[in-house]
N, C-alpha and C positions, 0 to 999 in steps of 0.2 A: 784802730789807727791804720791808716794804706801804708804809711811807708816802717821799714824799719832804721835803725841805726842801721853806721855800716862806716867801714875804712876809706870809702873813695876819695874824702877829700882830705885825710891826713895821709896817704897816699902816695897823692896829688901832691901834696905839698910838701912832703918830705923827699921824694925824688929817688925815693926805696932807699932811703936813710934810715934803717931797722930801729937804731939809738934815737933818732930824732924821734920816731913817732913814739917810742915805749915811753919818753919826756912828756911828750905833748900827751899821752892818754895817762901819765902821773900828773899832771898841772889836772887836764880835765877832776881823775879819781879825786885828787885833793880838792877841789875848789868848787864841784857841783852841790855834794849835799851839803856842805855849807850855807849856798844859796841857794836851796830847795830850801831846806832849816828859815832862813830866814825872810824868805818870801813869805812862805809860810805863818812865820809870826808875826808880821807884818800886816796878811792880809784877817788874825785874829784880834785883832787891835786897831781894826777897819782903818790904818795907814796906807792906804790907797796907793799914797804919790809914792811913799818907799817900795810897796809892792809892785809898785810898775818899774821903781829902779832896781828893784831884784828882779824882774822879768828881764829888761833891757841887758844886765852880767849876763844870764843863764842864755838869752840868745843866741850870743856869742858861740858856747856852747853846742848849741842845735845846730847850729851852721859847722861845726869841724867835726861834729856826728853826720855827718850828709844828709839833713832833714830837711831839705829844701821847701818841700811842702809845710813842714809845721815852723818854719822860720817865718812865716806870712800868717800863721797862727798867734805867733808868739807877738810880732810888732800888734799886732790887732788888740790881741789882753792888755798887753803895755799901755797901748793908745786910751782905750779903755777903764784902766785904771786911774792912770792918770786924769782923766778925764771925772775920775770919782765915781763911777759905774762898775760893779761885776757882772760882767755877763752872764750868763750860765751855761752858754753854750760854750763860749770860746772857757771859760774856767774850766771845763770839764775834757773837754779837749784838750787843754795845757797840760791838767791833769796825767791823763795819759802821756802824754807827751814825755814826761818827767819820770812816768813809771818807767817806760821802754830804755829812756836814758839811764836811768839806776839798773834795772837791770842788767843794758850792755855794760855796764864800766863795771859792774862786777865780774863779769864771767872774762871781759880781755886782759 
């Protein structure tokens, strides 16, 4: 993966509101593996259209992680799914994508 997570746009957006951002990176902790979790079982139970509306939450996501580049990843899997298609390349890249993200929200 080229890019990693990173603060610039909860940052950005908080306005060096220390409180605002430690909220907004409890909303993220609380609500990603959840919708990891459930994309997930989703895309086990070849639910496509749902797996692309669990791509389409978690974007969200990848955009207030500063993932610019995997945010164009992520509409593309969505697109994709919905579409009734797994890719293999863009799944595997989401993949990671997800990993990098669980990882940062654990260690902030």
């Amino acid at each position: 993966m080229e890019e990693k997570p990173n603060y610039s746009y909860i940052s950005q957006l908080s306005g060096g509101d220390k409180d605002f951002e430690e909220q907004l990176l409890d909303v993220v902790r609380l609500e990603l593996p959840q919708e990891i979790e459930n994309y997930k079982n989703h895309l086990k139970t070849d639910n496509f259209m749902r797996a692309g509306d669990d791509v389409h939450k978690i974007k969200h996501k990848i955009s207030i992680l500063g993932l610019e580049k995997s945010y164009q990843v992520a509409i593309d899997h969505e697109d994709s799914l919905r579409e009734g298609i797994v890719n293999d390349d863009l799944y595997q890249r989401f993949e990671e994508i997800l990993n990098a993200m669980t990882t940062f929200i654990q260690k902030a």
